[in-house]
C-alpha positions as CSV (number, residue, x, y, z in Angstrom):
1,X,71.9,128.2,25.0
2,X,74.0,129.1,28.1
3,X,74.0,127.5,31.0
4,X,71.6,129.4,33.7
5,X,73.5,130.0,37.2
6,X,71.3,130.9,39.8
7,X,73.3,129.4,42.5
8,X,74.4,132.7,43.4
9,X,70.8,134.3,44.0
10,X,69.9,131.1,46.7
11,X,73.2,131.1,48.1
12,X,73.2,134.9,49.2
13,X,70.0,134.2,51.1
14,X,71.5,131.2,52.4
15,X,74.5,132.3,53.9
16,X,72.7,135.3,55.2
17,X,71.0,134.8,58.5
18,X,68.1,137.0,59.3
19,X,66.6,138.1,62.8
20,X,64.6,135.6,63.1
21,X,66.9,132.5,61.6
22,X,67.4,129.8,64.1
23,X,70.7,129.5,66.4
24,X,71.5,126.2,65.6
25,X,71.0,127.2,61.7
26,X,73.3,125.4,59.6
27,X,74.4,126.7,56.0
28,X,76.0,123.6,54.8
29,X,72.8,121.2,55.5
30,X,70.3,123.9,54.2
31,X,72.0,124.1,50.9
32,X,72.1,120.3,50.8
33,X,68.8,119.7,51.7
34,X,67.4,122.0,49.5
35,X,69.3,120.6,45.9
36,X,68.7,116.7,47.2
37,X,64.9,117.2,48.3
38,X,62.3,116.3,45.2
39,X,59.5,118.6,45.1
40,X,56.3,117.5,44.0
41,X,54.0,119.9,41.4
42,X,50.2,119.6,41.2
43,X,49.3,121.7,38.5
44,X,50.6,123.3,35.0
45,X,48.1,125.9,34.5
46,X,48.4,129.5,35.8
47,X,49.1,129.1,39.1
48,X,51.7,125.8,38.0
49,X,53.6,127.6,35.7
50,X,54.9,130.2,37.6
51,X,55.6,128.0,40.5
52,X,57.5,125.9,38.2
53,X,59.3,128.4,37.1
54,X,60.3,130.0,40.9
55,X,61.5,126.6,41.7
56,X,63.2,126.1,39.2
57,X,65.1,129.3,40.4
58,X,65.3,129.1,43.6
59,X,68.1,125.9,43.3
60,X,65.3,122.7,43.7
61,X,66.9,120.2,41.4
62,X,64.1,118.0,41.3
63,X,60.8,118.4,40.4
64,X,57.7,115.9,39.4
65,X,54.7,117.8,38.0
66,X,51.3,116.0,37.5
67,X,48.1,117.8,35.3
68,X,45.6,115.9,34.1
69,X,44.6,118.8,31.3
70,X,45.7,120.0,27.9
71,X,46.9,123.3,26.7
72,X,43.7,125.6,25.2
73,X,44.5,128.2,22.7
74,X,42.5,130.6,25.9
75,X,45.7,130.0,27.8
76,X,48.5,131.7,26.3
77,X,47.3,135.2,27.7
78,X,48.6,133.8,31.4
79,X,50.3,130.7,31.0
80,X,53.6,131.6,29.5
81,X,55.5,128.7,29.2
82,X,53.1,127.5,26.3
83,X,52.9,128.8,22.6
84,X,50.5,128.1,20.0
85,X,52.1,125.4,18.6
86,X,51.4,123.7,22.0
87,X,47.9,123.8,21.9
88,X,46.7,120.3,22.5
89,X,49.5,118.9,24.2
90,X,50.2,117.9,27.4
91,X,50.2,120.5,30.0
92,X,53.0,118.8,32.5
93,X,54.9,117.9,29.5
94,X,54.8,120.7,27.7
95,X,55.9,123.2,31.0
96,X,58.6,120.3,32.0
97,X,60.5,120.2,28.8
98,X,60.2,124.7,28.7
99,X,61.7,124.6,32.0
100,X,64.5,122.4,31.6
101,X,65.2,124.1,28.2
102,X,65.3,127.3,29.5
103,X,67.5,126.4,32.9
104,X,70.0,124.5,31.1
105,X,71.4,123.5,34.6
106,X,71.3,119.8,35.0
107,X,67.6,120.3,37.1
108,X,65.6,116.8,36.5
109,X,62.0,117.6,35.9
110,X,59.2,114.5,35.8
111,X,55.8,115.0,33.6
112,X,53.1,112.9,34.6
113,X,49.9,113.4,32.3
114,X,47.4,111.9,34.5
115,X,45.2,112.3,37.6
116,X,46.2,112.4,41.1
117,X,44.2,109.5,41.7
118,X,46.1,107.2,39.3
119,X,48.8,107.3,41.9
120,X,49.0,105.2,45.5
121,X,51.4,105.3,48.6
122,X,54.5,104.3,47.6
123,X,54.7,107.3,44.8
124,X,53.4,109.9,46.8
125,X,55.6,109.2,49.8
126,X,59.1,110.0,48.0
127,X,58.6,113.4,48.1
128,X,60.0,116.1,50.3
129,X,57.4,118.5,50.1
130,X,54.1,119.3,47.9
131,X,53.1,122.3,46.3
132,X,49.5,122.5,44.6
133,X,48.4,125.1,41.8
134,X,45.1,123.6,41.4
135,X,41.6,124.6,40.7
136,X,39.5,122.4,41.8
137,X,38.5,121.8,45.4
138,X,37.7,118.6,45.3
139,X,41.4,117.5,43.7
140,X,43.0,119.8,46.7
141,X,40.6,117.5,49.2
142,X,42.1,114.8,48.0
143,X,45.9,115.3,48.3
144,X,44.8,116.7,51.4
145,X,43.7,113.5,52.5
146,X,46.6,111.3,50.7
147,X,49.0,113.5,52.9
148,X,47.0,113.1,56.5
149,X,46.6,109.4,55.5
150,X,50.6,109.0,55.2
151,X,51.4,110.7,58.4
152,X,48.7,109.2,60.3
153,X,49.2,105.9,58.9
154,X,52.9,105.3,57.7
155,X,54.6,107.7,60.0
156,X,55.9,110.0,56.8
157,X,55.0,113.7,57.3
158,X,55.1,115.2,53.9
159,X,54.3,119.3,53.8
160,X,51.4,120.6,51.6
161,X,51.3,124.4,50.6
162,X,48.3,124.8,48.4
163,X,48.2,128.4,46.4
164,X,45.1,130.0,45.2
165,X,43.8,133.0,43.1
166,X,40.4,134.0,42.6
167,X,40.9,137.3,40.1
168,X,43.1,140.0,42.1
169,X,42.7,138.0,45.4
170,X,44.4,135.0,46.9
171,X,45.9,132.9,49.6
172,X,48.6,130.2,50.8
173,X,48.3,127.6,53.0
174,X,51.0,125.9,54.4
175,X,49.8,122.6,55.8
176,X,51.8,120.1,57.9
177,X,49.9,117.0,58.6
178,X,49.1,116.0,62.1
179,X,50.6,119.7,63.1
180,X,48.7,122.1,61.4
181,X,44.9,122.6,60.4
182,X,44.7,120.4,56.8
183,X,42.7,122.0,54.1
184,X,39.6,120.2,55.2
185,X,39.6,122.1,58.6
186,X,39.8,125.1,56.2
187,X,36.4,124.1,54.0
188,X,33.5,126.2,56.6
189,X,35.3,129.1,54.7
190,X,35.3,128.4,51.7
191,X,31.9,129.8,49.9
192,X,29.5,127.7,48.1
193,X,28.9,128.4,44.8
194,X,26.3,130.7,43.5
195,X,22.8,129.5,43.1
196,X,20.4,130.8,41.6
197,X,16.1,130.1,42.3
198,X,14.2,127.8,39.9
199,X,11.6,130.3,39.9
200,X,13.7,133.8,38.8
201,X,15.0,131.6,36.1
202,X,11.6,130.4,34.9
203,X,10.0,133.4,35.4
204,X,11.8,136.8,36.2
205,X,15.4,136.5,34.9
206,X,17.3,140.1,35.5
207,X,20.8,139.4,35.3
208,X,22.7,137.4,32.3
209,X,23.6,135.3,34.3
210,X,19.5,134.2,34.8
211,X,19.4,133.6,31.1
212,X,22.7,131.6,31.1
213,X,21.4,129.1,33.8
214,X,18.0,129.2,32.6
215,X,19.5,127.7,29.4
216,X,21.6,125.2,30.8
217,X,19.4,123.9,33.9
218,X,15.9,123.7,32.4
219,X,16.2,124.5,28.5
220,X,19.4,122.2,27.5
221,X,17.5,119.2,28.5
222,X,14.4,120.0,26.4
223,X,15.8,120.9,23.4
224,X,18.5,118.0,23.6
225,X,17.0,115.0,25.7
226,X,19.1,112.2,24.9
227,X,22.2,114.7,25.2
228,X,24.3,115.6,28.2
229,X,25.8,118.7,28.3
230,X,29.0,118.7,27.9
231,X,31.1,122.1,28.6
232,X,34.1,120.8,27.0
233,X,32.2,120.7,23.8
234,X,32.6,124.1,21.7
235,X,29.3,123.1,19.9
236,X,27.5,122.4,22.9
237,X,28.6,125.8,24.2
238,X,27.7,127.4,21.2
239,X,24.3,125.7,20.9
240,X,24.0,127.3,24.9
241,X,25.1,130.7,24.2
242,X,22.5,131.0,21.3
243,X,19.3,129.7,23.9
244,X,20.7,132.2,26.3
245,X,20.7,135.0,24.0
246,X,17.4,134.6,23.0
247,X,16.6,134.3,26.1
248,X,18.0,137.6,27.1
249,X,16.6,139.1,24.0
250,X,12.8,138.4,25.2
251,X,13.1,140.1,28.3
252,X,15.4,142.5,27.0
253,X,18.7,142.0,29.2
254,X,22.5,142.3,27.7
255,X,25.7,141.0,28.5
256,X,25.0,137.4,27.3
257,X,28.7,136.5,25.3
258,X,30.0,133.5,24.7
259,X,32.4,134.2,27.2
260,X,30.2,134.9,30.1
261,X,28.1,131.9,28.8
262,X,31.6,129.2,29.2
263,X,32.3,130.9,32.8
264,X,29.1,130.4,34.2
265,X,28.5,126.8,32.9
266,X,32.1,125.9,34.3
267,X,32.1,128.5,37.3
268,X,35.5,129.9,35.9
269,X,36.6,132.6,37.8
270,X,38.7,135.3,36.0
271,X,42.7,134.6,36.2
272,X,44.8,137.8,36.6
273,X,48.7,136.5,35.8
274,X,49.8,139.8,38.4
275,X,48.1,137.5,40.8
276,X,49.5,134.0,40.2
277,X,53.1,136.0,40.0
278,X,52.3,137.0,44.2
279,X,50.7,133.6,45.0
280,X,53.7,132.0,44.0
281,X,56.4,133.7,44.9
282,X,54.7,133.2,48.2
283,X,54.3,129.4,47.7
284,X,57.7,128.9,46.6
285,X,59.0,131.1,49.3
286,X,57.4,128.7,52.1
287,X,58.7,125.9,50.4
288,X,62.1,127.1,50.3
289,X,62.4,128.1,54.0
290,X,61.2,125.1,54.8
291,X,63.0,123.2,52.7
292,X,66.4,124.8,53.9
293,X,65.1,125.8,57.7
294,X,67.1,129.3,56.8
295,X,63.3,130.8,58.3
296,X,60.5,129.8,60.3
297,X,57.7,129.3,58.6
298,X,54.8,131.7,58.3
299,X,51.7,130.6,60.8
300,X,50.1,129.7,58.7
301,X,47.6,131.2,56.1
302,X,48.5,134.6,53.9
303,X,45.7,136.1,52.4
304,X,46.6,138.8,49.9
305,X,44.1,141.4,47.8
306,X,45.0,143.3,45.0
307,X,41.7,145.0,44.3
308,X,42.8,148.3,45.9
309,X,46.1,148.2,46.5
310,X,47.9,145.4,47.9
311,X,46.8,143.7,50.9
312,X,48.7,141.3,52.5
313,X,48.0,139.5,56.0
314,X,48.7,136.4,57.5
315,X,46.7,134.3,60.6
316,X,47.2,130.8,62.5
317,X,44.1,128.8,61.8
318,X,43.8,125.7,64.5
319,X,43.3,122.1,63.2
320,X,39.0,121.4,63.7
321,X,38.9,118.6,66.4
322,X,35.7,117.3,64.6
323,X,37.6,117.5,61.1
324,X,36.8,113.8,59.3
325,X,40.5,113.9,58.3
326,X,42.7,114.9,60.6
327,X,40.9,114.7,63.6
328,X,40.8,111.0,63.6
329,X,42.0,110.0,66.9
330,X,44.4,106.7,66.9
331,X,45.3,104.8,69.9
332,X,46.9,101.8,70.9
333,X,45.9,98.7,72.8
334,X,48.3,95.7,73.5
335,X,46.8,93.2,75.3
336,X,48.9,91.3,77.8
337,X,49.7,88.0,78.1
338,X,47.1,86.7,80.5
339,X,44.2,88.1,77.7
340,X,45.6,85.9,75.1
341,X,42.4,84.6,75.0
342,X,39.9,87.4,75.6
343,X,36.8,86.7,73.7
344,X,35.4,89.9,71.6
345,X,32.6,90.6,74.4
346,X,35.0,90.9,76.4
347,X,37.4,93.4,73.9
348,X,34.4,94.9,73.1
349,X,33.9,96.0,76.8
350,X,37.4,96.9,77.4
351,X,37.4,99.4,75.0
352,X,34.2,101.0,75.5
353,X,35.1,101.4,79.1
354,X,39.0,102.1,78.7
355,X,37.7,105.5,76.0
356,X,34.6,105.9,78.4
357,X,31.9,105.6,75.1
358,X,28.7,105.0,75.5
359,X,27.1,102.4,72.8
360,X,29.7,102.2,69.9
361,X,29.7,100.9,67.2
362,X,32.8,98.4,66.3
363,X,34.1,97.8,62.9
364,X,36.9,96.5,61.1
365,X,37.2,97.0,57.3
366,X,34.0,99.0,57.0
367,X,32.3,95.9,58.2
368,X,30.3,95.9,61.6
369,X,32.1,93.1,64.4
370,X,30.1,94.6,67.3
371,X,27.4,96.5,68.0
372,X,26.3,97.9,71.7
373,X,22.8,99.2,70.5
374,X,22.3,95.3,68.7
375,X,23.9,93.0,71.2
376,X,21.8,90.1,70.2
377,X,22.6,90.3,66.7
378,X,26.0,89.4,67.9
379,X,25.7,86.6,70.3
380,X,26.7,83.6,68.2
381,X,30.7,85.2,68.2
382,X,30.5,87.1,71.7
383,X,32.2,84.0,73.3
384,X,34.2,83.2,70.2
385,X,38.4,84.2,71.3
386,X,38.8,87.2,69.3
387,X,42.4,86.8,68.2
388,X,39.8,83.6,66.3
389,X,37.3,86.1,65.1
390,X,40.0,88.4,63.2
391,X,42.0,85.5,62.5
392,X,45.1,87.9,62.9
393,X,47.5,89.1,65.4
394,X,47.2,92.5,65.0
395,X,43.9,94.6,64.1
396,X,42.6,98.5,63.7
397,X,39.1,98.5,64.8
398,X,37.2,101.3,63.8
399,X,35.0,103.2,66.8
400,X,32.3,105.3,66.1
401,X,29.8,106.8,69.2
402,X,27.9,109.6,70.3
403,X,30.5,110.1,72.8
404,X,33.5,111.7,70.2
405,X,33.6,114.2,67.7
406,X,35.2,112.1,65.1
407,X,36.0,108.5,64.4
408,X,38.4,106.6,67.1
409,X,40.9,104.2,65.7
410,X,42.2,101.4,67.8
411,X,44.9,99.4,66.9
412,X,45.0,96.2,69.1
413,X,47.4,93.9,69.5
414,X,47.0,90.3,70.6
415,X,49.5,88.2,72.4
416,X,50.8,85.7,70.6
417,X,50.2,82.1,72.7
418,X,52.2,79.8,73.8
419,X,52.5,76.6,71.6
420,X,51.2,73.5,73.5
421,X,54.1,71.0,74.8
422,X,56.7,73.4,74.2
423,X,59.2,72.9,77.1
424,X,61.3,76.2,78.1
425,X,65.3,75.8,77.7
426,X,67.2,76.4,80.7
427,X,70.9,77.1,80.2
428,X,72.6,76.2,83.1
429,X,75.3,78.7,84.0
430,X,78.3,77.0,85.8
């Protein structure tokens, strides 16, 4: 197999500067940047697989690419990197060896088969920038949160842009911690899933979508009482689709497949591959400008519809200052020398009069150290030095009070004492 080239294609945008391309633009950096930076992949399905592919394209050289999941014979309509000879394989694997196959130009591509959770700090922090083609929220919460936690914590800013289709609709995020709104900020917009009343189910089903939740919320655990559903399990769905058929049959409503039966019990939303192609052009688009700084990047959020038409529009959503993520506030506090040996009544007081709070509550490793609402509880350390009381030098205490919208963080900093007897050199200058 030939050796792909598509140096040509990112070079021509490159070298070309657009209207709206900085002045101080440089070509030489942008195409360096952009083949030294290591792109991290969350995803292999859909979504993943195209964005996989339009990296792989657009001249990144390295790529890690973690999915926990493994190729179904009901993803080869959409997921074309996979055959049937795949099925049961690794999905990051599988799409990872495809892609470097197909290139053929030297571009380094890292499977993990594993959860995003399996991973901590130090492997999340070497990448330049992360692109997610998940479907879960709850994964996409999470990364969220890993990325906030490194820029608010370790000082290492690490871009998200988190893709999404939901049949011919979908949007892209691009999320810079601590700069942008994170995707928590985004979740009062996001809908909650359809629920439907105990008592339609029971009673009055009218849709097949009553029978199919009728069957697995009250009828499942009846028939099977010392088994849990399991919607992996093809003979668990089977044994479901049959309940909700007959189900349908008595009060004579159709549409009840086995189909419908799987997406209701797993809330799968129809995939439409025209859509993942848009999403992730659009994904991969954002990286690449901000990869190479040849563009600004959109502000912040495109939305697209294909329903009618196509759709495309783009807002600025603000960070939430009462977001739990990344509206934590962090401040500093170094104490000076003369309060070397301040007792934690007295650090207590300082900072609930230097943040003007109210009663709050202080804690240090999810334990409670002081408590203005409980001050008696407390009176045994009050007068204890508390440099003595944290036995360390240095200590983020954890704020919480009626006062803020979110959790304050303070790290304080103790002056380090004098040693007793120590006499102080004098170098005598003649």
């Amino acid at each position: 197999m030939s050796v792909r080239d598509v140096s040509l294609s990112y070079e021509a945008i490159l070298h070309q500067a657009g209207p709206f391309t900085e002045p101080d633009y440089d070509y030489d950096a942008g195409k360096a940047e952009l083949e030294s930076s290591h792109v991290l992949v969350i995803g292999a399905g859909g979504l993943g697989c195209e964005i996989l592919k339009d990296l792989a394209l657009s001249g990144v050289k390295k790529i890690s690419v973690i999915d926990m999941d493994t190729i179904e014979l009901t993803n080869l309509n959409r997921q074309f990197l996979f055959r049937e000879e795949n099925v049961g394989k690794s999905k990051a694997i599988v799409a990872s060896d495809v892609v470097v196959q197909r290139m053929q130009n030297g571009i380094e591509i890292t499977p993990y088969f594993a959860k995003i959770q399996d991973f901590d700090d130090d492997f999340y922090s070497q990448f330049s920038i992360v692109v997610c083609g998940l479907d879960s929220i709850e994964a996409r919460r999470w990364i969220n949160a890993e990325l906030v936690h490194l820029a608010l914590d370790k000082e290492k800013v690490i871009p998200m842009i988190d893709g999404g289709t939901e049949g011919f609709q979908g949007s892209v995020k691009l999320i810079v911690p601590t700069f942008t709104a994170c995707f928590e900020c985004y979740m009062p917009l996001i809908p909650e899933k359809t629920t439907y009343p105990l008592c339609t189910l029971a009673s009055t089903p009218r849709l097949p979508e009553h029978c199919i939740e009728w069957a697995h919320q009250l009828e499942w655990e009846k028939v099977n009482p010392e088994v849990a559903f399991d919607a992996d399990d093809m003979g668990h769905v089977e044994q479901m689709y049959k309940l909700a058929r007959a189900r349908a049959e008595q009060f004579g409503i159709e549409g009840v497949t086995k189909t419908k039966t799987l997406g209701v019990v797993k809330n799968i939303i129809p995939a439409i591959a025209s859509t993942n192609a848009v999403i992730s052009a659009q994904c991969c688009n954002e990286a690449f400008k901000f990869l190479t700084s040849c563009n600004p990047s959109m502000k912040d959020t495109m939305f697209y519809n294909g329903e009618n038409g196509v759709l495309c529009e783009t807002d600025e959503y603000l960070p939430l200052p009462s977001c739990p993520v990344c509206g934590r506030r962090v401040e500093e506090l170094v104490l000076p020398a003369a309060d070397a040996a301040i007792t934690l009544e007295q650090l207590a007081l300082r900072i609930k009069d230097r943040y003007t709070l109210q009663k709050p509550v202080l804690m240090v490793d999810g334990q409670e150290v002081y408590n203005f609402k409980y001050v008696e509880d407390s009176l045994e350390k009050n007068d204890l030095p508390a440099v003595d009381v944290f036995s360390e030098s240095e200590v983020t205490i954890t704020v919480v009070d009626t006062s803020v919208e979110n959790t304050l963080e303070v790290t304080v900093t103790f002056p380090l004492p004098e040693k007793k007897g120590e006499e102080k050199k004098v170098t005598n200058v003649k």
